[in-house]
C-alpha positions, 0 to 999 in steps of 0.5 A, spaced: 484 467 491 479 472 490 481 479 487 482 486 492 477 492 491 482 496 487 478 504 486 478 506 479 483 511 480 489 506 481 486 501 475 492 499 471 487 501 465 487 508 467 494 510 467 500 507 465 504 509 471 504 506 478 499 509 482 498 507 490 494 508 496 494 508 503 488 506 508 489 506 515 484 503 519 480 503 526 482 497 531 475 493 528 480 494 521 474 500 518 477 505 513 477 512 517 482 514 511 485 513 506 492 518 502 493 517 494 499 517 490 503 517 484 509 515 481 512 514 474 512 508 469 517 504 474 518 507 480 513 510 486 516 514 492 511 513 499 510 520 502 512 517 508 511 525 510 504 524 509 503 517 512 506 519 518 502 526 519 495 521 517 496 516 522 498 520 528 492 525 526 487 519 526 490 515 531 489 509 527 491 502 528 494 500 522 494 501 515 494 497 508 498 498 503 496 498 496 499 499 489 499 498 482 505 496 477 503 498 470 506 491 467 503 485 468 506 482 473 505 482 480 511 480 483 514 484 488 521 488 486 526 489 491 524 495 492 517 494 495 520 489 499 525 494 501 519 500 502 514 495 506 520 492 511 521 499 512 514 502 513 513 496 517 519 498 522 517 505 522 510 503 524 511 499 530 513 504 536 508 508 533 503 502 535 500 501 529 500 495 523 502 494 518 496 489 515 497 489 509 501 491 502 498 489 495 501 490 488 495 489 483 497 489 476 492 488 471 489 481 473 494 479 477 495 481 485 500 479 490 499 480 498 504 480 502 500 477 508 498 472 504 505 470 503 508 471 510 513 477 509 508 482 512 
C-alpha cells in the first residue's frame, strides 16, 4: 500500500503531540480547502465548529480526515473510532462524504476506507 501525502506540519518528526488535518473536496475530490489542528500527546478534540462552518461556506462534497499519532503505532483507538462514526453521521444530512480518515504514525498509516469502517 503505498504511503498518503502527510504535509510537513503534521510529520510525526516535527512534534511530539498529535496534529490533524481537515481536507474538504469538490465533487471531482479536488482540494478547495483544508482546516489544520492540534491536540496533546494522546488526545486531539476535532473542532467540529470549524468543520462545520468550512464546509457549509465551501459547499464541498466530502472531506478526508487526516491525523498523526506521535507513537508508532497506526491502529485506531476507540476514540477515533468514536470521532470518525460521529463525523461520518453528522456529515450526512449535510450531503457531504466522509472519504476517508487516515492515521500516520511514523512509517506506518492506517485508512479507515481501506479497512471498510468508513
Amino acid at each position: 500500500m503505498s504511503r498518503p501525502f502527510v504535509p510537513p506540519q503534521l510529520s510525526p518528526v516535527s512534534t511530539p503531540r498529535e496534529c490533524g488535518l481537515v481536507v474538504l473536496v469538490d465533487i471531482r475530490g479536488r482540494a478547495i480547502d483544508r482546516i489544520m489542528f492540534h491536540g496533546t500527546a494522546d488526545r486531539l478534540p476535532l473542532p467540529w465548529r470549524r468543520i462545520i462552518q468550512a464546509v457549509v461556506r465551501t459547499r464541498c462534497r466530502g472531506i478526508i480526515l487526516l491525523h498523526t499519532h506521535p507513537s508508532p503505532n497506526a491502529s485506531p483507538s476507540a476514540a477515533d473510532i468514536r470521532v470518525t462514526r460521529r463525523l461520518a453521521r453528522m456529515l450526512a444530512p449535510l450531503g457531504v462524504r466522509l472519504c476517508d480518515h487516515v492515521i500516520v504514525a511514523g512509517p506506518c498509516h492506517f485508512s479507515f476506507r481501506s479497512a471498510g469502517l468508513v
